[in-house]
N, C-alpha and C positions, 0 to 999 in steps of 0.2 A: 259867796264867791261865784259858784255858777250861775246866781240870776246876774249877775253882774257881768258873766259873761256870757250868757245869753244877749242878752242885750245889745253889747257893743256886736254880737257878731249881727243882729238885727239891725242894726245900723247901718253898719257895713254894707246890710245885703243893701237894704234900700237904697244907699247912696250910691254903687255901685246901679242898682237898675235906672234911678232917677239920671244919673249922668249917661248910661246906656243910650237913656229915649232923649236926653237933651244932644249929645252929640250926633243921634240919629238924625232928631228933626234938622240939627244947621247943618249936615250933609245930605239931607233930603232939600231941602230949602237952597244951599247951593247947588247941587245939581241942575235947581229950577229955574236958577237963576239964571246961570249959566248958558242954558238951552234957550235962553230967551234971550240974549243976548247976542248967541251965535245965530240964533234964527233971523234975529235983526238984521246981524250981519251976511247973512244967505249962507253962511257957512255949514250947508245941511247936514254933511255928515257929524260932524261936532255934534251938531243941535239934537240931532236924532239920538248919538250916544247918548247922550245926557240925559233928555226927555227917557230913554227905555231904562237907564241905569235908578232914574225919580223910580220910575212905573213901577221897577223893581220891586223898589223899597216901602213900594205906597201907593196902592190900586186904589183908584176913584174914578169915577163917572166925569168927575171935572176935569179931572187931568187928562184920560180920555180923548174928551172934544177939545180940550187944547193941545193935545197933538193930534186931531182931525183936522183943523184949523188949521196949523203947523204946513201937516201934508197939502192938504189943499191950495194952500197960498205959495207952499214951494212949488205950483203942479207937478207936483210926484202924487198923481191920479190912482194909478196902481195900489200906491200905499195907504191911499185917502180912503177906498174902495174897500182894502182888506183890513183895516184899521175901524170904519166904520162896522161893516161884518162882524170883528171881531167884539166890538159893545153891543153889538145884538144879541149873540153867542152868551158873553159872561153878564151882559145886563138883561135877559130876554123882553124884561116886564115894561122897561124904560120907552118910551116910544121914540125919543132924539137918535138913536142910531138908524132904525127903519125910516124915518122921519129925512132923514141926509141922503141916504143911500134912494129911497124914490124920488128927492128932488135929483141929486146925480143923474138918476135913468131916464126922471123924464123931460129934463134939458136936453140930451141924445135921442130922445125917442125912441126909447128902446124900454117897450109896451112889456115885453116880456117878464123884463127882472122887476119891470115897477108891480108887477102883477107877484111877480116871487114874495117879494117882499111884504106888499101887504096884504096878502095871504098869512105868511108867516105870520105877522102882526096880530092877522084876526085870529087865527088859528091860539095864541098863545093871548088871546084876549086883552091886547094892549091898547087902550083907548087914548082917544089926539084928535083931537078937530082936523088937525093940520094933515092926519093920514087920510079921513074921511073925505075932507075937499079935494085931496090927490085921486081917492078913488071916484069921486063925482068926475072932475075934472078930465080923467084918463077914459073913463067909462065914454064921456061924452064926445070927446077929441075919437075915439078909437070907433066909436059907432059913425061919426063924421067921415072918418077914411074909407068905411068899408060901404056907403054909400055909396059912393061915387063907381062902382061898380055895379054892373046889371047880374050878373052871377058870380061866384066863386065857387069850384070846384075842392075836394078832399084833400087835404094837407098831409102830402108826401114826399119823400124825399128834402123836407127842408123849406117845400115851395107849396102855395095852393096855384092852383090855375085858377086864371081872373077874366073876366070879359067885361070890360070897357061900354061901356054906355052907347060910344059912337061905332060898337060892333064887333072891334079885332080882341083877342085873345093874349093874355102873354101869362106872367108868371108874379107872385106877391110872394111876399114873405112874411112874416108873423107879423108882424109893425102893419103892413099895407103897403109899403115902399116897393115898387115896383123893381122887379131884379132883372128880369126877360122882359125886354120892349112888347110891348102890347099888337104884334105883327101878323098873327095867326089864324086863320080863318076857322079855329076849331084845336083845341084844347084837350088833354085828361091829365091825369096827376104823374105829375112828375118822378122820373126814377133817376138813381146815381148812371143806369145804364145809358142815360141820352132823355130827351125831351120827349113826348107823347105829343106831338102837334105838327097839322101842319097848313 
C-alpha cells in the first residue's frame, strides 16, 4: 500500500512541475509575443511591459538584444544606452553589448565612452574583431584630429588649450571638437574661475 502510494504521490509531483514549466513557457512565449506585436504597433509602453515581464521570467542574451533592438528602433536612446550597459554588467565576457555601445559612441563621436568601454572590454578580456577594428578605427580618426593642431596645452577644467596651425589659440575638449573659438593670441589651462587667455 505505501509504495503504491508513494508512487502516485510521485506522480503528482511530477505532473504538477511538468505543467508548472509548460504553462510557464506559453506565458513566457505570450509575453513575447505580445511585445512584439505592440512593438510593431509602436505602442512602447505596452511592448516594453511585456519585453521586462518575458526578462522576468527568462534572462537570455537573445532576449537582451531584442529588447536593444526594441529600444533602438523606438529611439528611446536613453534606454538603448542603459539596456546595452546593463548586458555588459550581467554578460561581461560576451563582446555584443560593448560591441553596440562603441558603435552608439562612436557615431556621436564621443572618443571618450568609446574609449570607456573598450577598455572595459580589454580589461575583462573580451575578444571581437569588431571591438579591435573600433579601436584601430578610433585610434586613428583621434590621432587625425589632434593633428590639425600645432600645440595643446594640459587638460583642465574640462578643456585643453589648443593652438591652431594658422596661429590663434582657443579651447578643445576630449573629442578635439573645438568649444572656445580658436581667437587668442596665447593660451593656458583652463579653470571653472574664467578662461587663462588672451
Amino acid at each position: 500500500f505505501y509504495s503504491i502510494l508513494i508512487i502516485v504521490l510521485f506522480v503528482m509531483a511530477w505532473y504538477t512541475t511538468v505543467n508548472e514549466a509548460v504553462t510557464s513557457s506559453i506565458t513566457y512565449n505570450n509575453y513575447l509575443k505580445v511585445a512584439r506585436k505592440k512593438a510593431e504597433d509602436t505602442l512602447f509602453d505596452d511592448a516594453n511591459d511585456n519585453y521586462k515581464a518575458a526578462l522576468e521570467m527568462k534572462d537570455s542574451l537573445e532576449l537582451r538584444l531584442e529588447m536593444a533592438d526594441f529600444y533602438y528602433n523606438s529611439n528611446s536612446m536613453g534606454q538603448y544606452v542603459a539596456h546595452c550597459d546593463s548586458i555588459c554588467e550581467d554578460y561581461p565576457y560576451e563582446a555584443v553589448g560593448y560591441e553596440r555601445l562603441v558603435d552608439y559612441y562612436s557615431k556621436l563621436n564621443d572618443t571618450k565612452n568609446c574609449y570607456t568601454y573598450l577598455n572595459t572590454a580589454k580589461k575583462r578580456k573580451v575578444k571581437s574583431e569588431t571591438l579591435d577594428k573600433f579601436r584601430t578605427d578610433l585610434a586613428y580618426r583621434f590621432e587625425l584630429d589632434y593633428m590639425k593642431y600645432e600645440n595643446i596645452g594640459t587638460f583642465s577644467g574640462g578643456y585643453f588649450a589648443a593652438k591652431k596651425r594658422e596661429g590663434n589659440w582657443g579651447y578643445i575638449d576630449a573629442q578635439g571638437r573645438t568649444q572656445i573659438s580658436m581667437v587668442f593670441e596665447e593660451a593656458r589651462a583652463f579653470s571653472a574661475d574664467g578662461l587663462a587667455a588672451k
